[in-house]
C-alpha positions in Angstrom: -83.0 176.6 -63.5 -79.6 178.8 -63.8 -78.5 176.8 -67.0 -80.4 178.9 -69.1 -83.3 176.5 -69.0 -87.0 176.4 -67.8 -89.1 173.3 -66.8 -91.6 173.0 -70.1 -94.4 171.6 -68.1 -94.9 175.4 -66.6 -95.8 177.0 -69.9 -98.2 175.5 -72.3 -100.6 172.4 -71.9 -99.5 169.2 -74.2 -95.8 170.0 -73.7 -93.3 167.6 -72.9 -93.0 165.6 -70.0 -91.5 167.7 -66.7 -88.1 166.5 -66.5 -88.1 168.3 -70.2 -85.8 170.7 -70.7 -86.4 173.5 -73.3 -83.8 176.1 -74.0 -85.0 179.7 -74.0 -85.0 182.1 -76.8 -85.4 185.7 -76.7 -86.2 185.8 -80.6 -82.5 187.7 -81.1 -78.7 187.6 -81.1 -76.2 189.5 -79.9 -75.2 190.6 -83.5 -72.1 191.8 -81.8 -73.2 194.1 -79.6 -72.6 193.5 -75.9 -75.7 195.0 -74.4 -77.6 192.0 -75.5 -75.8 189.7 -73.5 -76.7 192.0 -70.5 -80.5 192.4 -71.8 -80.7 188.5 -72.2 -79.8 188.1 -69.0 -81.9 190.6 -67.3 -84.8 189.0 -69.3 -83.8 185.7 -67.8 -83.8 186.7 -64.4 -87.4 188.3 -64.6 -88.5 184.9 -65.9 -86.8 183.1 -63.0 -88.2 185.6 -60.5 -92.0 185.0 -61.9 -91.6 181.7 -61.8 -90.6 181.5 -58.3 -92.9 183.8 -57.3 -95.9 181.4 -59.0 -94.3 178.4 -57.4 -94.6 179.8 -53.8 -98.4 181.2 -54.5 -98.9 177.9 -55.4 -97.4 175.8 -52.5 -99.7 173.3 -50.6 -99.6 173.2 -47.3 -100.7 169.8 -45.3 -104.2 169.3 -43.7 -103.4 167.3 -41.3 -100.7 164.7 -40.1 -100.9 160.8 -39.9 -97.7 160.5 -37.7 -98.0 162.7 -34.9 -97.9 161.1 -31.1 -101.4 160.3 -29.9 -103.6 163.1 -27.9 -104.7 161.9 -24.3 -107.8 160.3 -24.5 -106.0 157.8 -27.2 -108.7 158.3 -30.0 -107.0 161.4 -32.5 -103.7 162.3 -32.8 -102.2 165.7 -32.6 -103.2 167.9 -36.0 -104.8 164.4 -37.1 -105.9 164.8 -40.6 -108.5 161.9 -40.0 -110.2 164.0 -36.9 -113.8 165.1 -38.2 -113.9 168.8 -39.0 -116.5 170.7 -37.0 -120.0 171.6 -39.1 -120.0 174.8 -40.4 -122.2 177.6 -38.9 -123.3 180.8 -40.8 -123.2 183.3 -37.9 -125.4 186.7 -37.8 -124.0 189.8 -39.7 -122.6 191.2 -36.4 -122.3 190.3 -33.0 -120.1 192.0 -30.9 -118.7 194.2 -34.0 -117.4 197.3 -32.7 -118.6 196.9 -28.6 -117.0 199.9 -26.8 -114.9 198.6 -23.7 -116.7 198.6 -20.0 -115.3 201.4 -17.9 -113.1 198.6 -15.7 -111.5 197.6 -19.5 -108.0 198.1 -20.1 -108.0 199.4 -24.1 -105.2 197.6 -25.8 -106.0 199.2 -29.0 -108.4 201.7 -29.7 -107.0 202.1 -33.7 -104.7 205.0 -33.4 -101.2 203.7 -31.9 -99.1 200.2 -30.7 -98.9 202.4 -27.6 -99.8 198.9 -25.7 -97.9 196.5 -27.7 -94.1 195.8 -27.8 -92.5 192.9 -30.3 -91.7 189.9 -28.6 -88.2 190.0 -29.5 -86.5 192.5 -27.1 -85.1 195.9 -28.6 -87.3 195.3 -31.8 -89.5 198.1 -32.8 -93.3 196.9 -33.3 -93.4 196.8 -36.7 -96.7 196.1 -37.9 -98.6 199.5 -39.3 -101.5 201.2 -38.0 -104.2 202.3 -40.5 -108.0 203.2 -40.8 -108.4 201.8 -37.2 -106.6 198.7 -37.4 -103.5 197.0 -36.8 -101.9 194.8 -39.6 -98.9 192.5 -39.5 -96.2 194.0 -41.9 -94.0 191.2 -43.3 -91.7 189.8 -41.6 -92.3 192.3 -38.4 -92.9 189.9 -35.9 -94.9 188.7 -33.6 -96.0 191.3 -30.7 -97.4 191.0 -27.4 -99.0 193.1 -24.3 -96.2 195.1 -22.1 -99.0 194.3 -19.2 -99.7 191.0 -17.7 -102.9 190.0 -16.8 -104.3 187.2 -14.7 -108.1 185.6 -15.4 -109.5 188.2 -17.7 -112.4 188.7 -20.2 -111.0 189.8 -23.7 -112.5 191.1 -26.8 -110.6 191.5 -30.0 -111.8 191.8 -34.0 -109.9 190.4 -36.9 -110.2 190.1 -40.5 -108.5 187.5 -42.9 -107.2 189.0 -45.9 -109.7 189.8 -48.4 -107.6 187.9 -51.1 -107.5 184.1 -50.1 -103.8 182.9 -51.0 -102.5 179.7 -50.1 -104.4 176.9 -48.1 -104.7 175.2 -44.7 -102.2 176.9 -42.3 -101.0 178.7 -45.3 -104.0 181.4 -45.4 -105.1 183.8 -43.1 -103.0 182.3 -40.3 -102.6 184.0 -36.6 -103.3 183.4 -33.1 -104.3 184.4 -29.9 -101.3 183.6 -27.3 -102.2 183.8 -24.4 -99.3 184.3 -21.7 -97.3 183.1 -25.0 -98.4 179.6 -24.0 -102.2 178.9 -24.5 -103.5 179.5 -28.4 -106.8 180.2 -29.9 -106.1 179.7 -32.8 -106.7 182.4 -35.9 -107.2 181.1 -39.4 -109.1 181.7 -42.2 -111.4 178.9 -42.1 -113.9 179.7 -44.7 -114.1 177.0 -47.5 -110.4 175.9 -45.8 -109.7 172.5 -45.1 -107.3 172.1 -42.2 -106.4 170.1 -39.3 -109.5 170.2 -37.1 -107.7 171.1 -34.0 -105.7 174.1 -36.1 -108.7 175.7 -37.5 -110.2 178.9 -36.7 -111.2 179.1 -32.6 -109.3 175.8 -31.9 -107.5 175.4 -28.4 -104.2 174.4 -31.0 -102.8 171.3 -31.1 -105.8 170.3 -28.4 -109.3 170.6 -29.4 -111.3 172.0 -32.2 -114.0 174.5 -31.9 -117.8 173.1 -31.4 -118.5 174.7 -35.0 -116.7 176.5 -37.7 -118.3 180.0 -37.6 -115.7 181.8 -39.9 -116.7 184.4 -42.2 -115.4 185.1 -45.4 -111.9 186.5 -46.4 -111.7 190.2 -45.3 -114.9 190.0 -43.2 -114.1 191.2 -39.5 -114.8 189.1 -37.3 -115.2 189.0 -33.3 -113.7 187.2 -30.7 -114.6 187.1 -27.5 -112.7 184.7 -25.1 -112.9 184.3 -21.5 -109.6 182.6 -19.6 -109.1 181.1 -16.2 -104.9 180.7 -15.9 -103.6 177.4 -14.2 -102.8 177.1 -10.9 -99.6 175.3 -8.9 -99.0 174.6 -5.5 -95.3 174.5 -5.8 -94.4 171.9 -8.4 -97.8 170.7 -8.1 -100.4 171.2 -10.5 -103.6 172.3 -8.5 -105.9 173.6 -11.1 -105.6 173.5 -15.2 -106.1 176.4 -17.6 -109.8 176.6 -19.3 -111.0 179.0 -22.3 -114.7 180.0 -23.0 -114.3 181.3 -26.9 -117.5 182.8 -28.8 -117.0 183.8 -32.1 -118.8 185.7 -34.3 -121.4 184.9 -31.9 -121.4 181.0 -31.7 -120.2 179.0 -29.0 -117.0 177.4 -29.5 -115.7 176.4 -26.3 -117.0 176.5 -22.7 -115.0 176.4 -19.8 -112.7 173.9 -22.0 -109.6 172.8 -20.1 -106.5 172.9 -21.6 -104.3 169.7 -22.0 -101.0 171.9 -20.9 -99.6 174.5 -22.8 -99.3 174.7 -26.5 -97.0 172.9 -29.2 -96.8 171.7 -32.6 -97.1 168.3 -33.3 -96.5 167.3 -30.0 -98.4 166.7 -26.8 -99.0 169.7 -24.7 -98.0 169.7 -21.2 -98.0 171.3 -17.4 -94.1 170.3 -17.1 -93.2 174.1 -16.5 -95.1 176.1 -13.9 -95.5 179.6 -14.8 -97.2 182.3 -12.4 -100.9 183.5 -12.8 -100.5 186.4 -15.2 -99.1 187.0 -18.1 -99.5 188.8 -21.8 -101.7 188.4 -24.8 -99.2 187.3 -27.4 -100.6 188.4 -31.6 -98.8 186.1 -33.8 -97.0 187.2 -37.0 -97.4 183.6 -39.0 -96.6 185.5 -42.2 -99.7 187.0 -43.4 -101.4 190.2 -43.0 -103.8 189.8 -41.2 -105.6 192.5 -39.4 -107.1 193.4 -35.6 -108.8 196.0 -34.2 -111.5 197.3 -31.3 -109.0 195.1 -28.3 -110.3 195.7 -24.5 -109.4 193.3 -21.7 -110.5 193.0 -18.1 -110.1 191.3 -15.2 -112.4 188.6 -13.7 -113.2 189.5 -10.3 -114.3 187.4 -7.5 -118.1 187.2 -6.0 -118.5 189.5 -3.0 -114.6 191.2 -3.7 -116.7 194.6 -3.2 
């Protein structure tokens, strides 16, 4: 498209076939003046720039693969696009929608400052901005995570998908919950969204889907609350393996679930690397602004600790 030519199947319907080229005209010459030259080809570039702009609105993204290596129980494969998305749920209004932390709760954003947060690549500024009580991912800001560690917790956190739905599958409204930069809930916006059943909204990634889709619309907030167990090694030896509980929006959609290792894409997750008991919550900048607020954490104490 630098020849001074545009595709003709982007403009009008009944035009000629797409490997059509039509040349473009301004409805003027240059009549010997040299500024139309430059105004012809400022015009040019603002039609070039729309239409690249349109094209990347308008790219599809997969829902699913056909190729990918085959999960462990040997009947779906990783992100298979043939695995039965879950049945869709309409949650209440609210659930646990603005719940103030207990006093044990570390606050790891209250909707005032990043205070908590540092990005993920070392000596980069947090970049995502802070306003009317919630955190949004600024483009190309990167992905942040917790400057604390924490072992077998009990986290809340709220999030909205934007309010205008762009894209589709892992295209729109696309995030995650990290934990320790290695275990993902996944974050999506999953309302009227066909995607890979074990990508959607709430799914352990790459592993399992959630029980039932309980996303709300675009821009709705939404609550997560997710209970984590971390794996456990005696030495090289894998002695007990990570498991989520995940309720969202008030609706069940895992429960004690053990993880298959930690997480990848379009591959099988493993245990290969031990890692110790503890470790971040990771917020993933996947491109789009999405938004969290109202995050408390604490830890999961033991019966009779005192």
């Amino acid at each position: 498209m630098t020849d001074g030519y545009i595709s003709a199947k982007s403009t009008l319907p009944g035009s000629p076939p797409d490997n059509s080229r039509l040349p473009i005209d301004f409805g003027f010459t240059n009549s010997g003046n040299p500024n139309m030259k430059i105004i012809k080809t400022l015009l040019l570039g603002a039609i070039l720039s729309a239409a690249t702009l349109t094209q990347a609105a308008e790219k599809k993204h997969v829902t699913g693969y056909t190729d990918t290596p085959l999960l462990p129980d040997g009947k779906w494969r990783v992100h298979d696009d043939n695995r039965p998305r879950p049945k869709v749920v309409t949650s209440g209004a609210t659930f646990s929608h603005g719940a103030p932390a207990p006093s044990d709760a570390v606050v790891l954003f209250d909707g005032t400052d990043l205070s908590k947060f540092k990005n993920q690549k070392a000596g980069k500024p947090v970049g995502w901005k802070v306003e009317n009580g919630y955190m949004e991912v600024a483009p190309k800001s990167g992905t942040i995570q917790t400057k604390d560690e924490f072992g077998d917790f009990q986290l809340h956190l709220e999030f909205a998908t934007p309010g205008k739905a762009i894209s589709n599958s892992q295209g729109r409204g696309n995030s995650g919950v990290i934990i320790y930069g290695k275990y993902e809930v996944q974050v999506l916006d999953s309302f009227q969204n066909k995607s890979y059943a074990d990508g959607q909204v709430g799914a352990m990634y790459g592993q399992f889907p959630p029980l039932r889709n309980a996303a709300k619309a675009p821009g709705v907030w939404q609550s997560y609350d997710i209970i984590f167990e971390s794996a456990r090694w005696d030495g090289s030896k894998l002695t007990k393996k990570a498991n989520v509980t995940v309720i969202h929006n008030g609706v069940l959609l895992h429960h004690r679930k053990e993880f298959i290792g930690t997480v990848k894409h379009k591959r099988i997750a493993d245990y290969k690397s031990p890692h110790p008991p503890k470790g971040p919550i990771v917020l993933q900048d996947h491109g789009n602004p999405m938004r969290f607020r109202n995050i408390w954490i604490r830890h999961i104490g033991d019966y009779d600790e005192g």
